[in-house]
VOGU-3710 file (C-alpha; in Angstrom, 3 decimals, decimal comma):
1> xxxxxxxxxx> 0,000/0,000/0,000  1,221/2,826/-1,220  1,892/5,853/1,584  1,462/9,591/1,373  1,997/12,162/4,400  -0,255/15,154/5,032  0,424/18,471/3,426  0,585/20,400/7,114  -1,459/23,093/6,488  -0,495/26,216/8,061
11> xxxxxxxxxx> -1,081/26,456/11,849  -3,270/29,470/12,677  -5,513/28,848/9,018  -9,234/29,718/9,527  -11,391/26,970/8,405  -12,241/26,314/5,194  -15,969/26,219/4,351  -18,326/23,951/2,570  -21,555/22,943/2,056  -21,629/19,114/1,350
21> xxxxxxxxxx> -24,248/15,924/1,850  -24,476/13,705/4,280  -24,464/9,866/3,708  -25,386/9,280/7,244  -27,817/11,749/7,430  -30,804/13,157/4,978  -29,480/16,967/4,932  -26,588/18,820/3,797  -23,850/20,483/6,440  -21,652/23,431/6,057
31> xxxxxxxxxx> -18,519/24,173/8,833  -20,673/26,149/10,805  -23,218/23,248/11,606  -20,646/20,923/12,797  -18,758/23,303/14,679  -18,424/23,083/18,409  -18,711/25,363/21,137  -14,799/24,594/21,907  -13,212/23,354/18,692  -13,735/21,000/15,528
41> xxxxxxxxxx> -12,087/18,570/13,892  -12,634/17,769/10,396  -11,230/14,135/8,872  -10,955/13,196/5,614  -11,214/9,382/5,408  -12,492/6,939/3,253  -13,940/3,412/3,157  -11,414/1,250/2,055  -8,190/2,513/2,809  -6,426/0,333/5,506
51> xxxxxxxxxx> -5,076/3,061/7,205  -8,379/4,260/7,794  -9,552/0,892/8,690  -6,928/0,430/11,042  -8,089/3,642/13,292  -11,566/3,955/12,748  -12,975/2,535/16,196  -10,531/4,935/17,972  -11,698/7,981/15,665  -15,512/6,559/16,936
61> xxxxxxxxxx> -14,416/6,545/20,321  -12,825/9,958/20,247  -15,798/11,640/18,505  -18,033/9,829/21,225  -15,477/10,868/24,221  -15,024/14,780/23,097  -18,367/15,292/21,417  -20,111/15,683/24,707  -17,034/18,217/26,188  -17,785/20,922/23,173
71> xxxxxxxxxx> -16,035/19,223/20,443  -17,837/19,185/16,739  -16,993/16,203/14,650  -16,834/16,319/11,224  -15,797/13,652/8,565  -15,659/13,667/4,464  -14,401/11,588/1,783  -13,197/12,963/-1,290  -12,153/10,325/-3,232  -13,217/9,854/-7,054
81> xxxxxxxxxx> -15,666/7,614/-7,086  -15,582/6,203/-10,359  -12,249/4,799/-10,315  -12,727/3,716/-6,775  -16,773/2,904/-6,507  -16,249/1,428/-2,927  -16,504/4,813/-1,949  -19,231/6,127/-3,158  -22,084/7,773/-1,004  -24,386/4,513/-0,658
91> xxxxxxxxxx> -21,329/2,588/0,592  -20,374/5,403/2,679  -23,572/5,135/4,505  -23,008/1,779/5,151  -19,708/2,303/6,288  -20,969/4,924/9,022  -23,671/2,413/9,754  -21,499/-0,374/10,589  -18,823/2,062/12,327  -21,173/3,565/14,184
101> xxxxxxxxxx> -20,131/7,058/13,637  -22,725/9,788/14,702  -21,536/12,545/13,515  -21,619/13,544/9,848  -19,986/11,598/6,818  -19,821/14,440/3,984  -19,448/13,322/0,254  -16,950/15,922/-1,850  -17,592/15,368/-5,135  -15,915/18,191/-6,579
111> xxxxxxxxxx> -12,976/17,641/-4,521  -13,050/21,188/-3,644  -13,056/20,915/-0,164  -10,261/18,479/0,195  -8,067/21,195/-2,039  -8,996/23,807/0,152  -8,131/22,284/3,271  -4,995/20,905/1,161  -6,078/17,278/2,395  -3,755/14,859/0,940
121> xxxxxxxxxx> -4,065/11,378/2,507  -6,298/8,983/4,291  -7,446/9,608/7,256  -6,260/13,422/7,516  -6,918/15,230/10,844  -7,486/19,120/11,363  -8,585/20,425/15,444  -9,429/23,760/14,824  -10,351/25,986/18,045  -13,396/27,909/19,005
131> xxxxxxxxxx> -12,310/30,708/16,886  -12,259/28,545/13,732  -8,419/28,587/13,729  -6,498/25,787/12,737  -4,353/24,443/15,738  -3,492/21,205/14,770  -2,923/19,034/11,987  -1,212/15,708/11,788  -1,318/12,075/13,051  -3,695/10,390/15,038
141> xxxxxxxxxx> -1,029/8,190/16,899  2,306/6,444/15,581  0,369/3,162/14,965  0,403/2,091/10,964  -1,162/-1,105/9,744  1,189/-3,359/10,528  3,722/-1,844/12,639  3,186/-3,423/15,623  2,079/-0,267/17,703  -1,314/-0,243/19,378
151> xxxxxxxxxx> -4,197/2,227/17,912  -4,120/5,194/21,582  -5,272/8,679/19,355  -2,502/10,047/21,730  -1,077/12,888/19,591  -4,641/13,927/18,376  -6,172/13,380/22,155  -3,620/15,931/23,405  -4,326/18,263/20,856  -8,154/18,301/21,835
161> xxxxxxxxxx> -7,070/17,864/25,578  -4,906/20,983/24,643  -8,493/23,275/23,664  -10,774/21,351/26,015  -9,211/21,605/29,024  -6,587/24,498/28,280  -3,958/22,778/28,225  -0,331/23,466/26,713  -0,340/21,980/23,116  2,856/20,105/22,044
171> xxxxxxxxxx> 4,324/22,089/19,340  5,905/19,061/17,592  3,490/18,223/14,925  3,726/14,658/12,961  2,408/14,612/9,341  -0,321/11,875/9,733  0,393/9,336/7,175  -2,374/6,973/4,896  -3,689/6,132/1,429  -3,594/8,851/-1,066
181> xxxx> -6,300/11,064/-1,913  -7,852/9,548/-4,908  -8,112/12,537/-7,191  -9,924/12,787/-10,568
//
């Protein structure tokens, strides 16, 4: 499987916007209407890509830990869905279905939004704080399929700990690492 770091978009970047669909959810949602009172974090992820896989029941239980504490959860897929049709919106529902993920799963058909928050890989992470400033973007953990190292969300956790609870925010910063966006 092929492996492609985030781009590391500059810290201090207001949120992009959007206004996509919901495959979890009969409505369309913009930034604003997944925002939280103390931060959001916006993933891009996809259905099939291992890396994704690999972390998706810690992403569930972060968005279920946080959620409640202030924290809006956002996540979108971006990838082109005619060379890769296991990720298209039907199986996308089906994918937050069987993940359990309650918060939104946003379709990006253009791809704009993924180019405007100069998303890159699978899954891709961005905590931005109350003011819609970007504060962190990078790595859920150091575990990779396959490396041995358990699934803990520790580098993303202490970034949300960080606006949550006010809390110094390590300034070291790994580029998370996963599938490629599939572009068109």
């Amino acid at each position: 499987m092929a492996q492609t770091a985030s781009n590391m978009l500059a810290l201090g970047t207001k949120a992009p916007d959007f206004l996509l669909p919901a495959t979890n959810f009969n409505t369309t949602f913009n930034f604003e209407e997944c925002k939280g009172s103390k931060g959001t974090l916006v993933i891009f992820i996809c259905n099939h890509c291992p890396f994704v896989i690999h972390v998706i029941d810690e992403i569930v239980m972060i968005a279920n830990d946080y959620r409640v504490q202030g924290l809006g959860i956002v996540a979108i897929s971006s990838n082109d869905i005619v060379k890769y049709p296991q990720d298209n919106p039907e199986k996308m529902a089906d994918f937050a279905l069987e993940n359990k993920m309650d918060f939104p799963y946003l379709f990006d058909a253009t791809q704009n939004t993924a180019k405007s928050y100069s998303a890159a890989c699978t899954p891709d992470f961005y905590l931005f704080d109350n003011q819609n400033k970007l504060i962190y973007r990078g790595q859920l953990d150091d575990s990779r399929p396959s490396n041995g190292i358990p699934v803990s969300g520790s580098d993303l956790r202490n970034a949300i700990d960080s606006i949550i609870y006010n809390r110094h925010l390590n300034e070291v910063q790994k580029p998370s690492i996963g599938c490629g966006i599939k572009w068109k």
